[in-house]
C-alpha positions in Angstrom: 118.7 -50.4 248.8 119.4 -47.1 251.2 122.9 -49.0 251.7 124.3 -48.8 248.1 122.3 -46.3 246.4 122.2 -42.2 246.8 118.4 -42.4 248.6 119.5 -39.9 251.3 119.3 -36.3 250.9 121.6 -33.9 252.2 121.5 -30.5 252.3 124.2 -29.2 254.4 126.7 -28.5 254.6 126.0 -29.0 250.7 123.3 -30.5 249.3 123.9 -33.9 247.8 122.3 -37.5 247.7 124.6 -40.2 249.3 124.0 -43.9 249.8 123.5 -44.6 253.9 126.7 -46.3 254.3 128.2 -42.8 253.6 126.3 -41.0 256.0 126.7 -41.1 260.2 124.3 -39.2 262.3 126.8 -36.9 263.7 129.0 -34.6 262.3 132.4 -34.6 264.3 135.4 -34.2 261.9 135.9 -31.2 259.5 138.0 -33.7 257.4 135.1 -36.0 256.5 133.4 -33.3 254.4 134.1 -34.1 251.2 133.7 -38.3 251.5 130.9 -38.8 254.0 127.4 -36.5 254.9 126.0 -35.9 258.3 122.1 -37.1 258.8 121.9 -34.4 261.9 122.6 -31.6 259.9 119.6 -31.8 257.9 117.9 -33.8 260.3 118.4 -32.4 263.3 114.6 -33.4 265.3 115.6 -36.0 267.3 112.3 -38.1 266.1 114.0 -38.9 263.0 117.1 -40.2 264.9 116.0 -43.2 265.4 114.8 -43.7 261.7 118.4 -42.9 260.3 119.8 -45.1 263.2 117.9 -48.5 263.8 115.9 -48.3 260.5 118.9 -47.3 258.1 121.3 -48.3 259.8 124.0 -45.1 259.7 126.5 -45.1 262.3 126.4 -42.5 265.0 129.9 -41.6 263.8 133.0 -43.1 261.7 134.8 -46.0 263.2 138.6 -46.0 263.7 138.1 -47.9 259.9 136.5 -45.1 258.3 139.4 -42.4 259.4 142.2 -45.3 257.7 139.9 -45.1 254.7 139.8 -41.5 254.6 143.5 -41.2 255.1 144.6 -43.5 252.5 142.2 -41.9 249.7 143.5 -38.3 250.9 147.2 -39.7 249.9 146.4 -40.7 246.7 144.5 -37.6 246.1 147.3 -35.7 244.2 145.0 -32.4 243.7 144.5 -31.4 247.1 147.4 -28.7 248.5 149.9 -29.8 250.9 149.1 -27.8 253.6 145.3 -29.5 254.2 146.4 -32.8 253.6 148.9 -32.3 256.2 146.5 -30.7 258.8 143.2 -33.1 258.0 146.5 -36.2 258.6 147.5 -34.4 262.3 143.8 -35.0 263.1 143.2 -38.7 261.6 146.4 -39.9 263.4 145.7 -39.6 266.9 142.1 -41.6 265.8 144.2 -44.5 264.2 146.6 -44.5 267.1 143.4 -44.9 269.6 142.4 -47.8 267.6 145.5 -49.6 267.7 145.3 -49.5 271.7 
């Protein structure tokens, strides 16, 4: 149920409810804000790591999968400006590339 519906709250950096398969533990990319949460950042005691980990299941961060998934939304996402699609794709290419190795 935590899988597919929004059971997760979020607080930062804004507060939302998202299901657990959009959530990681760590936050490491600035360009993930707006399609996945971070568990840590509301979470941060490291008891409750191991609830949002092995119990739900999150992923300590996005796979080389996830950053595809992110850049092929961001490209059909006509209303964000040029200049930040063009800077968050600098940052999910090198990712992708590593993948591909």
């Amino acid at each position: 149920m935590f899988r597919e519906e929004s059971l997760i709250l979020l607080c930062k950096p804004i507060v939302r409810w998202m299901s657990a398969k959009q959530v990681f533990w760590r936050m490491l990319e600035r360009f993930f804000d707006q399609h996945f949460g971070y568990a840590s950042l509301t979470y941060e005691k490291e008891e409750l790591h191991g609830f949002f980990t092995k119990k739900l299941g999150i992923a300590e961060q996005p796979s080389a999968k996830e950053y595809a998934d992110v850049w092929v939304q961001m490209s059909k996402d006509i209303h964000e400006e040029q200049k930040i699609v063009e800077g968050r794709l600098k940052d999910i290419l090198p990712k992708v590339a590593e993948a591909e190795r």
